[in-house]
C-alpha positions as CSV (number, residue, x, y, z in Angstrom):
1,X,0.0,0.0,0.0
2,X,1.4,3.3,-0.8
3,X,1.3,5.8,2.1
4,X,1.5,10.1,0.8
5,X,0.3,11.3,4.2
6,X,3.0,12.7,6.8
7,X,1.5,12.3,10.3
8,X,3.6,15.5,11.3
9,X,1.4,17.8,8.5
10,X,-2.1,15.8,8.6
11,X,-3.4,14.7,11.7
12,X,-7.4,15.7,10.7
13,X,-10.3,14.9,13.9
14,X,-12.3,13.1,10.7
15,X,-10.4,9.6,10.1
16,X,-12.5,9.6,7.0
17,X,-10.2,12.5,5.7
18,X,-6.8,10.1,6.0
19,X,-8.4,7.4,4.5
20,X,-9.9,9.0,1.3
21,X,-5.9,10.1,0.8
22,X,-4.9,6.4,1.3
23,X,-7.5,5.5,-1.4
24,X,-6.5,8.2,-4.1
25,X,-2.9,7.2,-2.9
26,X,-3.7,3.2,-3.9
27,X,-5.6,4.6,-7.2
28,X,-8.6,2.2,-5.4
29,X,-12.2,3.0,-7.1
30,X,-14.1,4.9,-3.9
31,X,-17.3,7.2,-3.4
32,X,-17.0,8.4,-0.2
33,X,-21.3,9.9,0.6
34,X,-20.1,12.7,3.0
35,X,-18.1,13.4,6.2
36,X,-19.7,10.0,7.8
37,X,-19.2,7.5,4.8
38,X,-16.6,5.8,2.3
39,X,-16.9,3.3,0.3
40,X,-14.2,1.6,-1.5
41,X,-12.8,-1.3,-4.1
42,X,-10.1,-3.2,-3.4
43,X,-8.8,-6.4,-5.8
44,X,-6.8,-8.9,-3.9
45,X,-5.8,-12.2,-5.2
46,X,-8.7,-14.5,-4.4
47,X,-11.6,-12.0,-4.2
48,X,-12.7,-8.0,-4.9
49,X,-12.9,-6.6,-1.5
50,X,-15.2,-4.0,-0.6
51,X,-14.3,-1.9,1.8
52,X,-16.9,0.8,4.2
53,X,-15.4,3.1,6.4
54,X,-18.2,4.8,9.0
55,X,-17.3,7.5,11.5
56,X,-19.2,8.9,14.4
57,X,-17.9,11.6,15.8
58,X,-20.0,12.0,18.7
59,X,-19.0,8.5,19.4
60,X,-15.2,9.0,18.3
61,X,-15.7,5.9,16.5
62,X,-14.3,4.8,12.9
63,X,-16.2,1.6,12.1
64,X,-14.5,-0.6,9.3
65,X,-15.4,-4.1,7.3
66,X,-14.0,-5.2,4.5
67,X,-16.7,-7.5,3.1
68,X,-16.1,-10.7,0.3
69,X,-18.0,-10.6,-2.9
70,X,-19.4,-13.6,-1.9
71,X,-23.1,-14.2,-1.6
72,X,-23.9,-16.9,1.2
73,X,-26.7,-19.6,0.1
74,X,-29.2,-19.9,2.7
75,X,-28.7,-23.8,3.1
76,X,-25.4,-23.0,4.2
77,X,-26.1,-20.8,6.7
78,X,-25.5,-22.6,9.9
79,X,-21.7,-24.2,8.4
80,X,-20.7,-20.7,7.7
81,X,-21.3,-19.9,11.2
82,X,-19.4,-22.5,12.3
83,X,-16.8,-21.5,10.2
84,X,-16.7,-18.2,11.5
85,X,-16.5,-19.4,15.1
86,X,-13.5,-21.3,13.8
87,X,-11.9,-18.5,12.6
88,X,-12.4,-15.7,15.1
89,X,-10.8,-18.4,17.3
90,X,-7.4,-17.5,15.4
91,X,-7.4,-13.6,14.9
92,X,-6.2,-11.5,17.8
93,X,-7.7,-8.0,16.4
94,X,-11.1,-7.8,14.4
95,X,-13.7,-10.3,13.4
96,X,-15.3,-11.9,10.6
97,X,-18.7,-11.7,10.7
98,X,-21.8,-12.3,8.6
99,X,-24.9,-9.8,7.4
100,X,-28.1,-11.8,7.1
101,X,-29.2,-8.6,5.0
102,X,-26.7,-9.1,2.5
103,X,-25.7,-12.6,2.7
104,X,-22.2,-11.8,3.0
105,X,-19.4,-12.6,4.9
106,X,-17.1,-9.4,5.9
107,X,-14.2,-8.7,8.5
108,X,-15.3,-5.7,10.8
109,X,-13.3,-3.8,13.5
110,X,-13.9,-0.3,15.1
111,X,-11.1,2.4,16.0
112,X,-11.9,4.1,19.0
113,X,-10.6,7.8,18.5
114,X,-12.6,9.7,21.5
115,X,-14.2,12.9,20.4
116,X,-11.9,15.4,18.5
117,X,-9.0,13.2,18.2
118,X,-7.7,11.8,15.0
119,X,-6.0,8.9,13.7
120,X,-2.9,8.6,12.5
121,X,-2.1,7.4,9.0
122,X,-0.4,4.6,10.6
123,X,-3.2,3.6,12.3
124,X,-5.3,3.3,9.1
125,X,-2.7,1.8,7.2
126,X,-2.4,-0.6,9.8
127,X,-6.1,-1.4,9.5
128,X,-6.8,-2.2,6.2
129,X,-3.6,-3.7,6.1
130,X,-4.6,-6.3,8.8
131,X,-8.6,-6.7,6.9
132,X,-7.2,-7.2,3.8
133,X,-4.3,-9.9,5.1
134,X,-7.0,-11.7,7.1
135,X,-9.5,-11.7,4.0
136,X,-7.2,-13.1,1.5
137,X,-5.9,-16.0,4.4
138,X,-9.5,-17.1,4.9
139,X,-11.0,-16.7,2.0
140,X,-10.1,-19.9,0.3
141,X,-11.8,-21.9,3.4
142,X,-15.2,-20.2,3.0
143,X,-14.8,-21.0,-0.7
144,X,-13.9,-25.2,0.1
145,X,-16.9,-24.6,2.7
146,X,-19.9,-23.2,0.1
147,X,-18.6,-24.3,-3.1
148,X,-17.0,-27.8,-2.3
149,X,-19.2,-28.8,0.4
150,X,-16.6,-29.2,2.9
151,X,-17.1,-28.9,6.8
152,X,-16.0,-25.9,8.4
153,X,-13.2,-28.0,10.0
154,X,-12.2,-29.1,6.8
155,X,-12.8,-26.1,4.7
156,X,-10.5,-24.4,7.6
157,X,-8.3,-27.6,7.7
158,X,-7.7,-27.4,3.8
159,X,-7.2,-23.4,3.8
160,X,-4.5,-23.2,6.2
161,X,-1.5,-25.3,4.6
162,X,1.6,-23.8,4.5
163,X,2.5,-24.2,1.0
164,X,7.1,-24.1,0.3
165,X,8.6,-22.6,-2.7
166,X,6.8,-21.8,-5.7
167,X,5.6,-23.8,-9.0
C-alpha cells in the first residue's frame, strides 16, 4: 500500500479525511457519501474486497469491514457460522462476521478515536492492512466450505497449509 500522508502535516479529527488520501494514494475506485461514509474497491488475489469506512464523531468511532463478494446460500447458513466461530478463534484483532441482509461474509473492526481526536495514517494503514491480510488468508476456506461442500473444519483444515517454494 502506498502511504502520501505525513502524520507531522495531517493529523485531521475526521479519520475519514486520512483514508480517502490512502484510497486516491492506492488509485482504489471509492465514493466516499459525506463526512460520515466511504466506500471503497479493493482487488486482492482471491476475491474483490469491498471496503466501508463509517465515523461517528460524537461517538469517536471509525467503524471498518471489508466485506467478500461472496453471496452466502441460505442452506449453508449454519456451516458458515461454524466456520466463522472457527476462525475468530485465530485472529487477535477484528472479526469476521456475517450480514443476514446481504448474505455476505465481511471482516469488521472499530477504531476508538474519543471525540476530537484523529487517527494517525499509521493507524489506518495498519487497519486495512490487517482486513485485507486476514481476507485473503480465509478466503479460500469459505470457498472449500460453500462451493466444495466441505465442513467448516475441513474447509478451515484445507485453507490453512503452508504451501514451500513456488511452482
Amino acid at each position: 500500500m502506498t502511504s502520501v500522508i505525513d502524520p507531522a502535516e495531517f493529523a485531521p479529527a475526521n479519520p475519514l479525511d486520512i483514508v480517502e488520501q490512502l484510497v486516491v494514494a492506492n488509485e482504489w475506485p471509492a465514493d466516499r457519501s459525506g463526512d460520515e461514509e466511504l466506500a471503497a474497491y479493493v482487488e486482492g488475489h482471491w476475491n474483490r474486497y469491498h471496503l466501508w469506512f463509517t465515523w461517528r464523531e460524537e461517538q469517536g468511532v471509525m467503524q471498518f469491514s471489508c466485506a467478500f463478494d461472496l453471496r452466502v446460500p441460505e442452506h449453508r447458513l449454519t456451516d458458515t457460522c461454524a466456520l466463522l466461530t472457527l476462525v475468530n478463534e485465530r485472529l487477535w484483532l477484528g472479526h469476521f462476521d456475517f450480514s443476514a441482509d446481504g448474505g455476505i461474509v465481511m471482516f469488521r473492526h472499530a477504531l476508538l478515536l474519543g471525540a476530537g481526536t484523529g487517527a494517525t495514517p499509521r493507524q489506518v494503514e495498519d487497519l486495512i492492512e490487517v482486513a485485507l491480510n486476514e481476507s485473503e488468508r480465509y478466503f479460500p476456506a469459505f470457498m472449500f466450505m460453500l462451493w466444495g461442500g466441505k465442513s467448516a473444519d475441513d474447509a478451515l483444515a484445507s485453507a490453512m497449509f503452508e504451501t514451500v517454494g513456488e511452482a
